[in-house]
C-alpha positions in Angstrom: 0.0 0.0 0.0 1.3 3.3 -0.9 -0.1 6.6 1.8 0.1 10.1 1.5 -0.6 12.1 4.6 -0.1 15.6 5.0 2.9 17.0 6.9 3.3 21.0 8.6 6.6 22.7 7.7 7.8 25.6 9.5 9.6 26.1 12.6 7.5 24.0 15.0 6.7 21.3 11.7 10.6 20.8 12.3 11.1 20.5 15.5 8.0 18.1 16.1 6.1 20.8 18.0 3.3 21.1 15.5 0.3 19.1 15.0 -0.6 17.8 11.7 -3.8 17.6 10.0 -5.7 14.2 9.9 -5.6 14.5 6.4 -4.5 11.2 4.8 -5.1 8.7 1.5 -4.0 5.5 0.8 -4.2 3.4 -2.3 -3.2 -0.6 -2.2 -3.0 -2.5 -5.3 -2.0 -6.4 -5.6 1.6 -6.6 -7.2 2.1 -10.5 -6.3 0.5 -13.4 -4.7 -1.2 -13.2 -1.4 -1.5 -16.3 0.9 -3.7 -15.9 3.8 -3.0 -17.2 6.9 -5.8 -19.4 9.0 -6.2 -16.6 11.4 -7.3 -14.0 8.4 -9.2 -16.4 6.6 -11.4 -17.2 9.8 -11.8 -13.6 10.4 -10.1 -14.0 13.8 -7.6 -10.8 12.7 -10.0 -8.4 11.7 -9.2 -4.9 12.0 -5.3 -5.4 13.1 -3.1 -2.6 13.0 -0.5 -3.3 10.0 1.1 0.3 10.0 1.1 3.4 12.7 3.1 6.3 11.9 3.4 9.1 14.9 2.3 12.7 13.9 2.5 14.3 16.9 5.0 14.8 19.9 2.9 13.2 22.2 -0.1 11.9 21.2 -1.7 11.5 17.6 -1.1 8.8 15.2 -1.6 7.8 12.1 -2.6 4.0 12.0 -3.5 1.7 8.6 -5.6 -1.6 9.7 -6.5 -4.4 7.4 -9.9 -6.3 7.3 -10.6 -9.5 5.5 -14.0 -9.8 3.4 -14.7 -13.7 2.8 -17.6 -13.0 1.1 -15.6 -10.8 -1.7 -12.2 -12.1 -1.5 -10.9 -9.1 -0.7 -8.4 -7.7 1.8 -9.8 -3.8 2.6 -7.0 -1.2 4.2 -8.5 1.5 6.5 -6.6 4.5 7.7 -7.0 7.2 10.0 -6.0 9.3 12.7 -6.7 8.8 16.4 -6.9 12.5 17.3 -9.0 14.8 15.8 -7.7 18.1 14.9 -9.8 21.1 12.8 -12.8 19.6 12.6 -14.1 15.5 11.5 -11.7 12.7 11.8 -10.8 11.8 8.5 -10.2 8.4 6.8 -9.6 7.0 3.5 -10.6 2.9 2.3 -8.6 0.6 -0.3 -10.0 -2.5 -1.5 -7.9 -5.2 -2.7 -9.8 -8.0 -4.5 -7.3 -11.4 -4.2 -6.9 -12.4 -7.7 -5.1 -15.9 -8.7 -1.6 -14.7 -9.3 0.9 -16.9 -11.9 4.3 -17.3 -11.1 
């Protein structure tokens, strides 16, 4: 998965004293072949955290988690922010349908 998340410059953006926006995307796309483990398969890992990124001095974070739809075949990649600043939290969804993949 590739995400873009928005970053403050400046003097405090540089010194980690400034809070960034919750603003954030992410786009995933399948680039080889995916093997799900039992524990994804039986839904038993749902909403695990797969990448957390820091984006404050102290508190906020950044955080991707992964879900697994059976019915679809498809892994789905959330992100968000676990502090709201200026206003609703924001979030952003990628859907990866698990295609047959030949070597």
């Amino acid at each position: 998965c590739y995400i873009s998340l928005a970053k403050t410059g400046g003097i405090k953006g540089g010194l980690g004293l400034a809070e960034d926006t919750s603003d954030a995307a992410i786009s995933c796309q399948q680039v080889g072949p995916i093997e799900l483990t039992d524990k994804i398969k039986n839904g038993k890992t749902q909403g695990d955290v797969v990448f957390q990124k820091r984006t404050s001095l102290v508190f906020k974070k950044l955080q991707v988690v992964r879900f697994y739809d059976a019915k679809r075949n498809a892994l789905v990649y959330l992100t968000y922010s676990d502090k709201i600043v200026d206003g609703s939290p924001k979030n952003a969804i990628s859907a990866v349908p698990i295609m047959p993949w030949n070597k």
